[in-house]
N, C-alpha and C positions, 0 to 999 in steps of 0.2 A: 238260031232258035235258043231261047233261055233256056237253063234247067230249070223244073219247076221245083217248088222248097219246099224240102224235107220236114215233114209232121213231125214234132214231139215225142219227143222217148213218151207213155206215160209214165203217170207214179201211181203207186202205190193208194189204198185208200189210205193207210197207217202214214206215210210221210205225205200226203196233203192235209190230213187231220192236225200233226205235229207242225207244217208250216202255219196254220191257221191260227193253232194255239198258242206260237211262238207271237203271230203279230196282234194277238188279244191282247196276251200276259205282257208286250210291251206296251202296247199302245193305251189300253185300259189298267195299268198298276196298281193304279191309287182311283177310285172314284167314289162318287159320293151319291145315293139315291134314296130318293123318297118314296113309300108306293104303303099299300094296306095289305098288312101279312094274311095268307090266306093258304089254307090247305098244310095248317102248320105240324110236323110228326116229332116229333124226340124219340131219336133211336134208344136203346138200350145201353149203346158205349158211348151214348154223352153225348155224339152229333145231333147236330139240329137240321130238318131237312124241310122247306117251305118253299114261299110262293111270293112275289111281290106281286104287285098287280096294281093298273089304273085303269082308267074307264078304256084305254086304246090295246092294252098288251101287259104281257107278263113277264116276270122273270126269273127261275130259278136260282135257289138260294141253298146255300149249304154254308151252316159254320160249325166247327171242330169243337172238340170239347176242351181243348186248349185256350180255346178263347173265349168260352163263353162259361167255364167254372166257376170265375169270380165274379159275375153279374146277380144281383140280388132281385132280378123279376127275371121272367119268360112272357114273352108274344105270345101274345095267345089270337084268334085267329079274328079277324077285325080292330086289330091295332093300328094305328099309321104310325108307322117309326121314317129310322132315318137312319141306313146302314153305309158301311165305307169298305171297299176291299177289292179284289182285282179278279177281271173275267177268265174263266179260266174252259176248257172242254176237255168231257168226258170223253174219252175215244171211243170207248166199246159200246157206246149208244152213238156220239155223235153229236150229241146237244151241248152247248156252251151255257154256260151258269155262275154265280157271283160265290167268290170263294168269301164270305163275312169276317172281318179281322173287329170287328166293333157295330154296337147297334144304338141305339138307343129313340127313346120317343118322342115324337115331333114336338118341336118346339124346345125339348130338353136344352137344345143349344142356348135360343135366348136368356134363358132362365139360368142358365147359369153361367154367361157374359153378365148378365143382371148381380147377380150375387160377387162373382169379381169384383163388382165396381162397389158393392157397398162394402166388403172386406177391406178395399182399400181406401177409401173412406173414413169408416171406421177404426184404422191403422192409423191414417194421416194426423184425428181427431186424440191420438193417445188410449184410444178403449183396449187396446190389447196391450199396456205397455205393462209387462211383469212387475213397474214400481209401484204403481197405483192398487193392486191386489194384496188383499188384508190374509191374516194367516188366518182359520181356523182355531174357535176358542178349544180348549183340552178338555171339557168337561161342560156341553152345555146343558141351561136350566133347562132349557124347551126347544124342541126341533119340526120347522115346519117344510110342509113339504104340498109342493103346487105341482099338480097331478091328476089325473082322470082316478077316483075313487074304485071303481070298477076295472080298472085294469092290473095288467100282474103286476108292473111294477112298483106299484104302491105297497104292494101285499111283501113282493119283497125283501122292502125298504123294512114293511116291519117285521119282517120271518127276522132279517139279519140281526137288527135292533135290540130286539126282545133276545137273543143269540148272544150279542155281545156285553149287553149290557140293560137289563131288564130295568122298568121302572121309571124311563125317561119321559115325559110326558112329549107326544108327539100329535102336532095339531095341522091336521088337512085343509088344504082349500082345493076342494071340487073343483076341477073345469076340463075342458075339450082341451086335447093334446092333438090332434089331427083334425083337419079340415078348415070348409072355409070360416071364420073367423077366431078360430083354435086360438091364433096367436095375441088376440085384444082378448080373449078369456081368461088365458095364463099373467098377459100384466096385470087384470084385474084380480087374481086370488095373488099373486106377489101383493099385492097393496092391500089386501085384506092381512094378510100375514103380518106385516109392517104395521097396520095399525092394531092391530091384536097385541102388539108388542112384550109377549112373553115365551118370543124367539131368538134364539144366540145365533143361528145359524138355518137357513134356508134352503132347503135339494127343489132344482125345478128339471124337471124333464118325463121322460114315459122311456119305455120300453125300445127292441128295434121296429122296424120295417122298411117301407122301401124309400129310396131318396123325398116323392112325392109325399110318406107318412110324415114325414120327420122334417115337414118344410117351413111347418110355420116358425119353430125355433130358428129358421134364417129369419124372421123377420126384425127390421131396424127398429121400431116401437120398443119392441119385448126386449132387444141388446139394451137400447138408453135405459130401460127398468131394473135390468138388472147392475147396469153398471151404478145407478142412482142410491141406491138399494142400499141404509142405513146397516145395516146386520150381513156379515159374509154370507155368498151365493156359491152350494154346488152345482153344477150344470152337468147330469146323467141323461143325456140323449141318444138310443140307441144301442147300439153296440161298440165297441172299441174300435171298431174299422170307422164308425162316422166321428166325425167332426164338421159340428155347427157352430152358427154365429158364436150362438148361447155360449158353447163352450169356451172361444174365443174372448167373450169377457167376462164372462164368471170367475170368479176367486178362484176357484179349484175348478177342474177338469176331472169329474170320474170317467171311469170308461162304462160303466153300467149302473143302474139303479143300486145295484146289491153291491157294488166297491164303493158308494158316494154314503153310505148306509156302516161301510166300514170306516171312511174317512172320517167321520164327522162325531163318533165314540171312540174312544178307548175299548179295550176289551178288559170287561171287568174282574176276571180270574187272573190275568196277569197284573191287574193296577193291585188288585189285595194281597197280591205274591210279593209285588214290589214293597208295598205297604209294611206288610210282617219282617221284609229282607232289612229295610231299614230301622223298623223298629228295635231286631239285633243287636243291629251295626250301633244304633244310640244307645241303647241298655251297656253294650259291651265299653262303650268309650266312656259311658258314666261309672261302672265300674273299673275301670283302667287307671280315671281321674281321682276316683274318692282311694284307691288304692295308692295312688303317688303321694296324696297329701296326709296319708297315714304315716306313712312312711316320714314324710319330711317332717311332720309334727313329731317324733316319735328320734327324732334326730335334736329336735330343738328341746327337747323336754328339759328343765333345770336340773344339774347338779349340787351335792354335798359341798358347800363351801371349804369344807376342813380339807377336801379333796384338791381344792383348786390349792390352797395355802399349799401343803404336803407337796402338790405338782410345782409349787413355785421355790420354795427351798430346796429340791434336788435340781432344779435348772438354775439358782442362784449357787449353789456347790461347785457343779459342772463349771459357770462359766468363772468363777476363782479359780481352780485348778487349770484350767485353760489359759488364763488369763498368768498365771505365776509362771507355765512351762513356756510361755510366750517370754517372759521380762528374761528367764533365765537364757533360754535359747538366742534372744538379742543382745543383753549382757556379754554372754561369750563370743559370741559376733562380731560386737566393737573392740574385745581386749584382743583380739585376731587381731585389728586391721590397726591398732593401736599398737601393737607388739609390730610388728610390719613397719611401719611407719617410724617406729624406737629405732628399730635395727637399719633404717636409712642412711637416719640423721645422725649416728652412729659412726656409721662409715666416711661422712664425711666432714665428721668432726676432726680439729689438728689437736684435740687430748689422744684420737686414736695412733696417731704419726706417733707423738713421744713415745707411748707406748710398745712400738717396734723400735724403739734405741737413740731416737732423733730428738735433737732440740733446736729450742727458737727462741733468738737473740734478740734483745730489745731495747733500743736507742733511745731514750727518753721516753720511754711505754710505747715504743711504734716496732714492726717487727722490722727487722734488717733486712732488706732485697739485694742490696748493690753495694760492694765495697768503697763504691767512689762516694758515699754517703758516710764513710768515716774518716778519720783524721788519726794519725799515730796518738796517744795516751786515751782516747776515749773510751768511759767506762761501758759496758755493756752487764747485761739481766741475762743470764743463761735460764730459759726455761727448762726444766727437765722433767722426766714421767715422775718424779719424785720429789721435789723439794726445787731450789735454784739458787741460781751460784752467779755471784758478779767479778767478771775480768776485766784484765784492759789490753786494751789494742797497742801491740808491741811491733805488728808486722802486718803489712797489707799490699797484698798479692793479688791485682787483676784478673778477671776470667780470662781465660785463652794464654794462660802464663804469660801477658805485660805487665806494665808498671813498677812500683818501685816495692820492694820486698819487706817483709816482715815478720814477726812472731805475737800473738795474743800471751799472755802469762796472768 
């Protein structure tokens, strides 16, 4: 006979709940759903608490204020959006519901696969290429501005305007900034602007709002206009957080109506500061210059002729006496080396020999070396330091005591 088999521990409702959860939050992570918001609440601390729903079923929806801080609309209730985020359940009720990490409104997606494609496009084509963008004149005649008349931004284009620099003439061309045909309005007041032709400089844009306000400045018509556009384009669209086509090829990028309003003036209290700073600076260098050439004139100015004579016979004085201490000082110089040279020649003169006691015999005028060079009676010239005396050879006596013997007398 079998055992029969053991029932199941149970569990828990808390750890069936937390199993459950576990294989939502896996299996559902990442999902992507469509439906028409309904029953939509915003708490107090920023959550969003709502309902999707289609003609068959529903689904609760909750997103955090973390994630939904930086979105520039709210759902409001008959939207059809299109949110992304992963299932999740609440334990203490029991019902499972979409944690929202991201929303947005149906079709947003297309629409901005769409605009991908003309940004690069547009790229490919050169329209964004920083070379092609003209600077900003410093001081223009006339400033116009393609804009909805009635809206703030226009107003404060000229709040800022008149602020920085009062008295610029500033000429509007009226049109729709938002909606359906906003964007052939806006190139059509650019081309009224253009041929108005008493504009330096051009601002096109409006105010913020939401991605859908600020759509027609994606449009490709309005980018080739401005990029065509004879006279630099600012492009103030929205807020600093957007970026449009517009912006993409317009000259300048403001981030708002009221910086494209400062870009495009000077401030006029600094330009007269600067004005005065340098007017200083040249007074002062003009005076600096007519002071040097005062000076130099005043160095060149003619002298006293009798002055220059007077200055030239004490330097013709000077250089005689310079000139005599020079002759005397080389003078004594050469009797130096001339007295030197005396007392040489001196020493090896044969007057100096006789003079210590010695004489020098001489054979027919030639001096006597060698006895073998005489012969017994030959007369000789006794040279002496005084006078000379002639003998004769009586005796001749070789060097080194040989030969045959004799006497001079």
């Amino acid at each position: 006979m079998k055992p029969e088999p053991q029932a199941p521990a149970p569990v828990t409702v808390s750890e069936l709940t937390r199993q459950i959860k576990d294989v939502l939050g896996g299996t559902f992570a990442d999902v992507l759903v469509q439906g028409e918001v309904a029953s939509m609440t915003p708490h107090r601390s920023g959550h969003w608490y709502f309902t999707l729903k289609d003609a068959n079923a529903s689904l609760s929806c909750v997103m955090f204020r973390g994630w939904n801080q930086h979105l520039r609309w709210q759902p409001r209730t008959g939207d059809e959006v299109v949110v992304t985020g992963q299932l999740d359940v609440y334990a203490p009720q029991g019902k499972y519901n979409l944690l929202v990490r991201r929303i947005q409104r149906a079709g947003e997606g297309d629409l901005q696969r769409q605009l991908e494609e003309l940004k690069r496009k547009l790229q490919d084509e050169g329209l964004f290429d920083p070379g092609r963008k003209r600077p900003l004149p410093f001081l223009p005649r006339g400033i116009g501005v393609a804009t909805s008349g009635s809206g703030a931004a226009f107003h404060d284009i000229l709040k800022v305007l008149g602020r920085r620099f009062p008295g610029i003439p500033v000429y509007l061309a009226d049109c729709r900034v938002q909606g359906e045909g906003a964007a052939a309005d806006v190139v059509a007041a650019l081309g009224r602007l253009v041929r108005h032709g008493r504009c330096d400089v051009i601002i096109v844009g409006r105010g913020g709002g939401s991605q859908e306000d600020l759509w027609a400045f994606n449009d490709e018509a309005l980018a080739r206009a401005i990029a065509a556009c004879p006279v630099p384009v600012v492009s103030a669209v929205g807020h600093e957080v957007d970026v449009s086509i517009s912006d993409l090829v317009a000259d300048v990028r403001a981030a708002t109506p009221s910086h494209a309003a400062e870009l495009v003036v000077p401030e006029q209290a600094a330009l007269l500061l600067w004005i005065d700073q340098q007017r200083e600076r040249l007074s002062l260098a003009v005076a600096r210059l007519v002071r040097r050439r005062r000076e130099a004139l005043a160095r060149l100015r003619l002298r006293d002729p009798r002055h220059r004579v007077s200055e030239g016979r004490i330097r013709c004085d000077d250089l005689s006496l310079r000139l005599q201490q020079a002759a005397r000082r080389d003078l004594q110089r050469r009797r130096q080396v001339l007295g030197a040279l005396a007392g040489r020649v001196h020493a090896l003169s044969p007057l100096a020999v006789l003079d210590r006691g010695y004489a020098v015999a001489l054979h027919q005028g030639r001096a006597v070396k060698d006895v073998g060079a005489l012969r017994l009676g030959d007369s000789l010239d006794l040279r002496l330091h005084r006078g000379r005396a002639r003998v004769e050879v009586r005796e001749l006596a070789p060097a080194e005591g040989g030969g045959e013997g004799g006497a001079a007398g």
